[in-house]
N, C-alpha and C positions, 0 to 999 in steps of 0.2 A: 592153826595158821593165824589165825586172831589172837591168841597169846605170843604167838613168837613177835607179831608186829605191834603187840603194846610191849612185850619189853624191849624193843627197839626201841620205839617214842621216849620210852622212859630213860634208856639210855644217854639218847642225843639231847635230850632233857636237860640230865646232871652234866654231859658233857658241857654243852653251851654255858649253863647257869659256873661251871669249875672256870670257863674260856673267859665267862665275861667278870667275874671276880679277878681273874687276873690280868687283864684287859685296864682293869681299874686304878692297880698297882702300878703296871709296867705295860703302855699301849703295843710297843713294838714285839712285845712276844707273840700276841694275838694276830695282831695288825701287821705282820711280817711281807704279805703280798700287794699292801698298797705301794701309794707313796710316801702320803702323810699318816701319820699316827697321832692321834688324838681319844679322849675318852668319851666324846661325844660320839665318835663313829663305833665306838667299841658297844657304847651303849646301843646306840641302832643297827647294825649287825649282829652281835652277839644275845641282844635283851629281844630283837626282835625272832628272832631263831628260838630264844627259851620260849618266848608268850607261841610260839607255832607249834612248837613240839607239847608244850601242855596242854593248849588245846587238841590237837590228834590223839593224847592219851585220854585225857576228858573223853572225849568223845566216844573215842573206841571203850574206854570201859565202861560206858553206858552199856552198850552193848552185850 
């Protein structure tokens, strides 16, 4: 069970880290449910979701 939920972490990981590379490009691909698009919010959603999901995989593979 603790393997299948680090390779989840690690998933939504690369997923965010793929969202927020392209966030950086083009905001409104990412940013599609606001209203404004900008890359400063790309960065704080998207950079903040990467920096959670690496530390939960950190973490759990301490373990």
């Amino acid at each position: 069970m603790l393997a299948a939920f680090l390779l989840f972490c690690q998933i939504m990981l690369w997923l965010s880290l793929i969202s927020l590379i392209a966030g950086l490009f083009k905001p409104v691909l990412v940013l599609w449910f606001l209203d404004r698009f900008n890359r400063l919010k790309v960065i704080k959603v998207y950079g903040g979701m990467a920096l959670f999901w690496l530390l939960l995989s950190v973490l759990f593979s301490v373990f």
